[in-house]
N, C-alpha and C positions, 0 to 999 in steps of 0.2 A: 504494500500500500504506500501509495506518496504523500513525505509529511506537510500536509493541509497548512493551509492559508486563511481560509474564515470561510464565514457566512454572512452574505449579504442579504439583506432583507428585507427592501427599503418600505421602512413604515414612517411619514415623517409627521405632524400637527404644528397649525399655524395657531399662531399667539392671535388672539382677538382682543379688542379692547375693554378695560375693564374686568379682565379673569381675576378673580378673585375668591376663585372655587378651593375646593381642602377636604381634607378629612374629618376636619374639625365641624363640619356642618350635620345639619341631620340629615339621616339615607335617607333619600324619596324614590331613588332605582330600584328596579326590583332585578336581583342578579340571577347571573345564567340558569343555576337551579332553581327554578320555585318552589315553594313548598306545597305539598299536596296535603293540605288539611283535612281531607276526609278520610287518607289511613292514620291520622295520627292518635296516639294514645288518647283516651277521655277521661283518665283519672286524671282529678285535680292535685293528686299527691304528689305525682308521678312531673304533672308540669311542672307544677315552684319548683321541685329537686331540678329540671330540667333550666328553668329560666334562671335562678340563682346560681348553676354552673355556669353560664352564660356569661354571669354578670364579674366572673370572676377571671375573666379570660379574657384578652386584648382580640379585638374584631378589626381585621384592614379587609378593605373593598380593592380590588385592581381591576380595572378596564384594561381589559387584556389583547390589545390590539397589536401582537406582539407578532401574527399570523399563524398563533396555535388552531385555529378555527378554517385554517387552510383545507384543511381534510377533504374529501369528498365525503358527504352525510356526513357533513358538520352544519349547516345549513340549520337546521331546527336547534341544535343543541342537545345536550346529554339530557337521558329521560332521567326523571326528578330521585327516582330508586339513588339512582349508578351516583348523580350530583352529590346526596345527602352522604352514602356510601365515602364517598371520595373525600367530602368534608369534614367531616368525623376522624376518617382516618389520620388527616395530615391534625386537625386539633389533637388527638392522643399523643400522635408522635415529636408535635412540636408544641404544643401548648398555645400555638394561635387559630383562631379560627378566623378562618378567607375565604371571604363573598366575592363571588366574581361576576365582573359585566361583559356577558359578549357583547361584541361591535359588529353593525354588520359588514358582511362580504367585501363590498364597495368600499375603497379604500377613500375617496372622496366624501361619501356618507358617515364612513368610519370617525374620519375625521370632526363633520360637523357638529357627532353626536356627543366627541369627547369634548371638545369646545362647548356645546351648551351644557352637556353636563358641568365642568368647571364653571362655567360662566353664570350658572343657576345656584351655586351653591352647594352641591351634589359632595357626599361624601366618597372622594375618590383617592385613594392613600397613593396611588400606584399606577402606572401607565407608562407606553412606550413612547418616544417623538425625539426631537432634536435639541438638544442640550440648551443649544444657544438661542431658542428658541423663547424661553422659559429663565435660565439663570440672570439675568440680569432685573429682571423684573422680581424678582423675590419667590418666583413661583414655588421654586424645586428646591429641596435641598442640598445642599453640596454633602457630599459621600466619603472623603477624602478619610476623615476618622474613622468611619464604620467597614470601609474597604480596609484599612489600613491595619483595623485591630486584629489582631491574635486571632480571633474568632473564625475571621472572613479570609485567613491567610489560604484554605485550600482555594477555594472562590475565586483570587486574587490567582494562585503562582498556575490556575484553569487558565485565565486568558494572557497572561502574561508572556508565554512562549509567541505567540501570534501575533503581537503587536496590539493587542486592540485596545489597552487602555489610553494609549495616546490618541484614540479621536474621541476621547468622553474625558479629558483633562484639558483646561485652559491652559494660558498660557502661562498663570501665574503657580502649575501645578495643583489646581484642585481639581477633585474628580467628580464631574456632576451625576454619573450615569452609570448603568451595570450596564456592558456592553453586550449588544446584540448581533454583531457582525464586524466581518474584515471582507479585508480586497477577497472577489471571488469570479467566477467566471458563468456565471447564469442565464446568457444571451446566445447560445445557439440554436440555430435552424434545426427543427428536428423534421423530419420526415418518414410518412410512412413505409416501412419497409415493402410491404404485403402490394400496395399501390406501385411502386418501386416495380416489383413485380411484372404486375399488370402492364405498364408501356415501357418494357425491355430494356430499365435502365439503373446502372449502378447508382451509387451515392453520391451527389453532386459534390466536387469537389471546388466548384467556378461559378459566379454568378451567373454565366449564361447557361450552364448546365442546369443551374437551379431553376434556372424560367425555361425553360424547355420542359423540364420537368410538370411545375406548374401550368402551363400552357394544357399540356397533353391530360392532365387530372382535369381538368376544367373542360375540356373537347370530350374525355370521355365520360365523365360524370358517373363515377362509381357508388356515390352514394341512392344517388339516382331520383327524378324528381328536378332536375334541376338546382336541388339541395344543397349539393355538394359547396363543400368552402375549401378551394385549393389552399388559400393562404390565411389562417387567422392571425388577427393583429389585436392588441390589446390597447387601449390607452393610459395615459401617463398617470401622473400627481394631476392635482385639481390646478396647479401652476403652470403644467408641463405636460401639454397634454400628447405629445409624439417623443414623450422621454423613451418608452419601450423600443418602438420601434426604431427610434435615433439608434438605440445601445446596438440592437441588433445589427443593422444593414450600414449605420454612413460613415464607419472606418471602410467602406469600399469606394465613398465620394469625397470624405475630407481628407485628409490624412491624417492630422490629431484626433478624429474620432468626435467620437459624444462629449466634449469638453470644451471648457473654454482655454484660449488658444494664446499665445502671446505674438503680437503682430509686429515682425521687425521693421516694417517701414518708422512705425513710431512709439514702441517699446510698447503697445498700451493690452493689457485685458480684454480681450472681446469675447461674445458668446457664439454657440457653433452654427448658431443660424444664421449667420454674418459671413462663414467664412465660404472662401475656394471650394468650388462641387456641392454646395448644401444646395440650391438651385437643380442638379441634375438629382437629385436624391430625392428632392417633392417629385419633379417629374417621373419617373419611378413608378412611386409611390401614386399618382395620377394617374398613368398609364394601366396601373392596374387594376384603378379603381372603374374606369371606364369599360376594361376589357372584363370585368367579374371576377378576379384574382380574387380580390380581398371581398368581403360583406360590406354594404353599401352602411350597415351601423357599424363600422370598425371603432368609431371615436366615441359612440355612447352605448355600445356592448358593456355592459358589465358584468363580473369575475362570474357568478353564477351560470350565465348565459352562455360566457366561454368554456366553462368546463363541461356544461352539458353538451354542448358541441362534439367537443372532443371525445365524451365517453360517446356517444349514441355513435359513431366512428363516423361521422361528416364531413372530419377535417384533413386534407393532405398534407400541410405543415403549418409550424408554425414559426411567428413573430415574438415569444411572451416570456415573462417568468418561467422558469423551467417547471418549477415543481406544478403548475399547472397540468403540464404533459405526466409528472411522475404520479399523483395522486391518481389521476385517472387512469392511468395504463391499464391495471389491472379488471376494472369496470369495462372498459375499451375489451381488454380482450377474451374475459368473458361471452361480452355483446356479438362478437365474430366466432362464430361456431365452427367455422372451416379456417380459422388459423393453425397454421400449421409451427407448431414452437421448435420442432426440429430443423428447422431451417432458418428461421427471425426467433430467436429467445423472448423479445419485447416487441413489441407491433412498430414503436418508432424509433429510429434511431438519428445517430449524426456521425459528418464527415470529422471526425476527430481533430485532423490537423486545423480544421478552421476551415471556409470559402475564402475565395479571392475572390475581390469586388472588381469592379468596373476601373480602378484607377490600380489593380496592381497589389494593393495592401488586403488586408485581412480583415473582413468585414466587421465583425463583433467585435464591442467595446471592453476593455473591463472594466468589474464592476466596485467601486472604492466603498471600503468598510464603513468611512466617516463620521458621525457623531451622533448617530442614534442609538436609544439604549434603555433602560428602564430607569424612570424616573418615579421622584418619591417627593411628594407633595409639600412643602414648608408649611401646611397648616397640619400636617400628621400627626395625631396624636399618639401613636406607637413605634414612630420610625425605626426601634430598633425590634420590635416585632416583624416588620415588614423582611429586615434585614435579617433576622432570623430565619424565615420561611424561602428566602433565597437563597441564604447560604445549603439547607436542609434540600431545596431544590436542586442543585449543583453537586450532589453526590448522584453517581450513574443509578444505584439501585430507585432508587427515589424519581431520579427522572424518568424513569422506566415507566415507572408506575405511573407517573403524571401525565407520560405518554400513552400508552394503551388502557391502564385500569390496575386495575390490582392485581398482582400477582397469583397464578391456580388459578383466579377466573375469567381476567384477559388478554395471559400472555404467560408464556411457560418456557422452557431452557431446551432445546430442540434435541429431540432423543437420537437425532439420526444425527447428530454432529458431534467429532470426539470433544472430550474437554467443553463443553458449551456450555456451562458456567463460567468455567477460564476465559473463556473466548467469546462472552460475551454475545453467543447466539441465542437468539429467540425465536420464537414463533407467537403471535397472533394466533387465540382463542376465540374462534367465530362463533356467531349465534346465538349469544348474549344480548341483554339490553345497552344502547346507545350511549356511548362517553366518548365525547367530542374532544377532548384532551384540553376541557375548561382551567384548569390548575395546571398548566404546563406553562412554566413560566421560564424555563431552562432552556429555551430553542439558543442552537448554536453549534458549531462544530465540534467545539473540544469535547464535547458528549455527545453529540450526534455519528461520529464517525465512529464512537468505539463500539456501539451496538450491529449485531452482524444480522440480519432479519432475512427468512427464508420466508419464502409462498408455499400453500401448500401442495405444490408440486416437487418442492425441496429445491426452489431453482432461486437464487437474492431478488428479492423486490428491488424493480428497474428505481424506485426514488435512493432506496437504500446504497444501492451499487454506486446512485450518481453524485451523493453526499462521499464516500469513502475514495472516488478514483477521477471522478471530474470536475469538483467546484474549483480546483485549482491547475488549470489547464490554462495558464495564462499565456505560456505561447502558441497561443490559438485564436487573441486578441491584440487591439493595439492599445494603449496605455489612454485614458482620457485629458489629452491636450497636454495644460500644466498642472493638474489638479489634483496628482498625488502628492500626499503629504501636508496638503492645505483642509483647512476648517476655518473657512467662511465666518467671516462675526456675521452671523445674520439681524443682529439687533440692528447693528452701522447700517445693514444693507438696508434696513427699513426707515431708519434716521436718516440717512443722507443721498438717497434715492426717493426725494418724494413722490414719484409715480410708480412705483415698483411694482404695485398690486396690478394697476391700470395699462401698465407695460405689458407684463405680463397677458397677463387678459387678451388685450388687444393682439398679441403675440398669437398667443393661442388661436382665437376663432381665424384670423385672417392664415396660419398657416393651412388650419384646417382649410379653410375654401378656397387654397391652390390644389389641394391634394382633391377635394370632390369637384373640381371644375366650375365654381361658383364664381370663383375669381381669375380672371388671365393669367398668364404671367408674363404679358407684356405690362403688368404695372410691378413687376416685380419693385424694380428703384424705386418709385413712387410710394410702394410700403416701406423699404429702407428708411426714406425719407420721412414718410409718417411716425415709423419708430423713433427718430431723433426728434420730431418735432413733441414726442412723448415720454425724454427724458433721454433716450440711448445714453447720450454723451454724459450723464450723470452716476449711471448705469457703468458705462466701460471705465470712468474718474475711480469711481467706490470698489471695486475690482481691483482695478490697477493699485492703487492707494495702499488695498491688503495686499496684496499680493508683495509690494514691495517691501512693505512689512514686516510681513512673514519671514520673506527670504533674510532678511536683513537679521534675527534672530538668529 
C-alpha cells in the first residue's frame, strides 16, 4: 500500500451577518434520531431515574456536515432503534451524550441550514467549515490547549504525519480546527467498463479518446429511452459553481489548472477564469451541452439526483467527487444482472496515469487539504466534552463502530481473511435496521485507510480499495496554480473586496450561460470587462497583497 497523503473533502460554510449562534442557547432542532415515544417505558419511576441521569451528564449537539451522511440510504437517516442504540453506547463509554443534526445532501442547502441554525440561536456545540471563516469573529474556539494536552496526544501524532495541522493553524500558531483532510487526488474520469465494452474501446487515455468514447455512448444509448447520460457533471460551492468540473477537465486548457495563477506580465494574483485556455474549456463544456453529453440540469442536479443516476446504471462517466461513483458501485452492480465481475471487478473504472487534455498536460487538478475541519462553538458549554468524544472517536475500534454500527451486529472481523483482527478486515453485517453513520465524526485517512472491507463476494469494496491505493495519485494531476501551501484570510477577503459576494455571483450565473448557450461568447471581453467594473481589480489587489504575505513568512 502507498503511504497516503489525506483526504479531501470539501465541506466549507459562509459567515452571515450577525451569527451569534452556540451551544449555550436552548435546543429547538430536533437531531438525527428522534425519539419514538410510543415504545418508550410508562413507568414514572423508571423516567426520573432516566431524566436525573441525564441531568448529570454533559449533552453536545454537532451538525455533522462532515459528509458522514454521504452513504447511499443515508438519505432518510438511521431508524430511531439503531440512533438510540448508538447513543447510549458512546454515553456508557464516554460519559457524554451526543445529539446529532443531519444536514441535508445538498451541500449549498447544507450550508444555509447551518447558518440559520447559528444565526437562530440553535444549540450547536460542533460542526464542520473553514476556520477562517468563523475565528476572527469570536465564533469558534481556538483548540491549541485541548489539541495540545496529554489527553489529545494520540488524536494529534493521527494527523501529524500528513501535514494536516498546518491548514487549521494560523499564523500566529493557534489551532482553530480538528482536521478533516489533506492534498488528495478525487477528480478522475471514471468510466464504464461494461459500456467500454459495448463500442470496442479500451480506457481512454486522451481527451479525444475520451469524447469518442462519449460520442458513441450517446449514439448508442444503452440505457435506453433516450435516458442515457454519457457524461454526468456535478456543480460546485454555492460560490463556485463549475468548481467540480474546473478540478476535473481544465489542467487540459490552462496549465496551472483549477487555481489561481501568478501573472508574470505584472507579478499580480489572478483567478482561473481569467486565465490562457479557460475560454476553450467553457466551449467544451458548451459543445456538449448542445450535442447531449452532459444533462441539460448539470448546474442545478443535486447530490441525491446524481447518485440515483448513477446507481439505476444511466451514466457512462463521470465529472464528480469520487466517492459519488464509490458509494454507489455496489447498488450499480447489483442493478446489472448480466455483469460479468470476471472480466471488470467494479462496473467503472479509470485510466490511472491520468488523460491528456487538449493542451498536452494532464487534465485533473489536485485537490489541496486547506482549512476545513471541525469546529467547536465559543459559546460551548462543554468544550472539553466535545473534545473528549473526538479524541474517543479517533481510536480505529470506535470508528468502526461509528462507521457501520456496533460490533456482532453490523460488522464483524472477516473469517475468510488470515489475521483479520490484525489486519484490520471486516465485513458489513446486512439486513439489519438503518444506521446512516450519524456519530461518525472521524472521516479521514489516517483511519480510513487502515480498515481493509470485503463484499460479500470476498472481492474489496471499489470505495474501500480507492481510499487505501488512489487518493494519493498525484502524479496523475497538475498542482493548482500557486495555491499550495497558502490559507487564504478569508475575513481580509471579505473586508477588502467589497463586492466579493456580488462578484462572485455574477461570476457564477454568466459563466453558466456561456456553457448553456444563453450567452455568446462573442461578449466574452465584454464580461471580463463587467467583472472589473464589479470589483476584479480589488479582487486580484487582496490576493496578490496575501499572497505576498504569505510568501514573505
Amino acid at each position: 500500500m502507498k503511504r497516503k497523503k489525506g483526504l479531501a473533502l470539501l465541506v466549507t460554510a459562509t459567515v452571515i451577518a450577525g451569527m451569534l449562534g452556540g451551544c449555550g442557547a436552548q435546543e429547538t432542532t430536533e437531531p438525527s434520531g428522534e425519539k419514538n415515544t410510543e415504545n418508550s417505558n410508562p413507568q414514572t419511576e423508571v423516567q426520573n431515574e432516566t431524566q436525573a441521569k441525564d441531568e448529570d451528564v454533559p449533552t453536545i449537539v454537532i451538525y455533522n456536515n462532515s459528509g458522514a451522511f454521504s452513504v447511499a440510504g443515508a438519505e432518510a437517516g438511521s431508524d430511531t432503534s439503531v440512533y438510540q442504540e448508538m447513543q447510549d453506547y458512546i454515553l456508557e463509554k464516554t460519559g457524554v451524550k451526543v445529539e446529532i443534526i443531519m444536514p441535508p445532501s445538498d451541500g449549498a442547502a447544507a450550508t444555509e441550514k447551518l447558518n440559520l441554525l447559528l444565526a437562530g440561536g440553535d444549540q450547536i456545540d460542533a460542526w464542520w467549515g473553514n476556520w477562517g471563516d468563523y475565528a476572527k469573529d469570536g465564533i469558534i474556539l481556538p483548540l491549541t490547549d485541548y489539541v495540545k494536552a496529554p489527553e489529545a496526544k494520540a488524536l494529534y501524532d493521527l494527523w501529524e504525519p500528513w501535514g494536516a495541522w498546518s491548514g487549521v493553524t494560523d499564523q500566529d500558531g493557534t489551532i482553530w480546527a480538528i482536521p478533516r483532510m489533506t492534498d488528495t487526488t478525487p477528480y478522475q474520469v471514471f468510466v464504464r467498463n461494461d459500456w467500454l465494452d459495448l463500442v470496442g474501446m479500451e480506457m481512454p487515455e486522451t481527451f479525444d479518446e475520451l469524447n469518442e468514447y462519449l460520442y458513441k455512448i450517446k449514439d448508442l444509448d444503452p440505457y435506453g429511452n433516450g435516458e442515457t447520460i454519457p457524461l454526468i457533471l456535478e456543480k460546485g460551492g454555492s460560490t463556485d459553481v463549475l468548481d467540480r468540473v474546473e478540478s476535473v477537465f481544465l489542467g487540459g486548457y490552462v496549465k496551472t489548472g483549477n487555481g489561481k495563477w501568478l501573472d508574470d506580465t505584472d507579478g499580480k494574483v489572478k483567478p482561473e477564469w481569467i486565465a490562457d485556455g479557460y475560454v476553450d474549456f467553457l466551449k467544451q463544456l458548451n459543445q456538449w451541452y448542445k450535442d447531449g453529453i452532459i444533462h441539460k440540469e448539470s448546474f442545478t442536479m443535486d447530490v441525491d439526483t446524481i447518485k440515483q443516476q448513477i446507481a439505476k446504471g444511466a451514466v457512462g462517466a463521470s465529472a464528480i467527487w469520487y466517492s459519488r461513483i464509490m458509494v454507489n458501485e455496489p447498488i450499480l452492480r447489483e442493478n446489472l444482472k448480466d455483469f460479468d465481475r470476471s472480466k471488470h471487478t467494479y462496473v467503472f473504472g479509470i485510466n490511472e496515469p491520468g488523460i491528456t487534455g487538449p493542451n498536452g498536460n494532464l487534465i485533473q487538478t489536485k485537490a489541496l487539504g486547506g482549512t476545513s475541519g471541525m469546529l467547536i462553538s465559543s459559546k460551548c458549554k462543554h468544550p472539553e466534552a466535545v473534545m473528549k468524544f473526538v479524541e474517543w472517536s479517533f481510536e480505529w475500534e470506535n470508528y468502526t463502530n461509528e462507521m457501520y454500527g456496533l460490533e456482532g451486529k453490523y460488522w464483524k472481523y472477516n473469517p475468510d481473511v488470515k489475521d483479520a483482527e490484525k489486519n484490520k478486515a471486516v465485513l458489513p453485517i446486512e439486513g439489519g435496521p438503518t444506521y446512516a453513520r450519524d456519530f461518525l465524526v472521524s472521516l479521514g485517512l489516517p483511519l480510513e485507510i487502515e480498515t481493509t472491507e470485503y463484499d460479500d463476494e470476498g472481492i474489496q469494496t471499489m470505495e474501500n480499495l480507492w481510499l487505501q491505493q488512489h487518493l494519493d495519485d498525484f502524479d496523475a494531476t497538475v498542482n493548482p496554480g500557486i495555491e499550495s501551501g497558502i490559507n487564504w484570510d478569508t475575513v481580509s477577503l471579505a473586508e477588502n473586496i467589497p463586492t466579493l459576494n456580488d462578484l462572485n455571483t455574477f461570476k457564477d450565473e454568466e459563466l453558466v450561460k456561456f456553457v448553456n448557450g444563453t450567452r455568446s461568447f462573442d461578449t466574452w471581453d465584454k464580461f471580463i470587462e463587467e467583472c472589473y467594473q464589479m470589483g476584479l481589480d480589488d479582487y486580484i489587489n487582496e490576493y496578490t497583497r496575501q499572497y505576498n504575505q504569505l510568501k514573505e513568512k
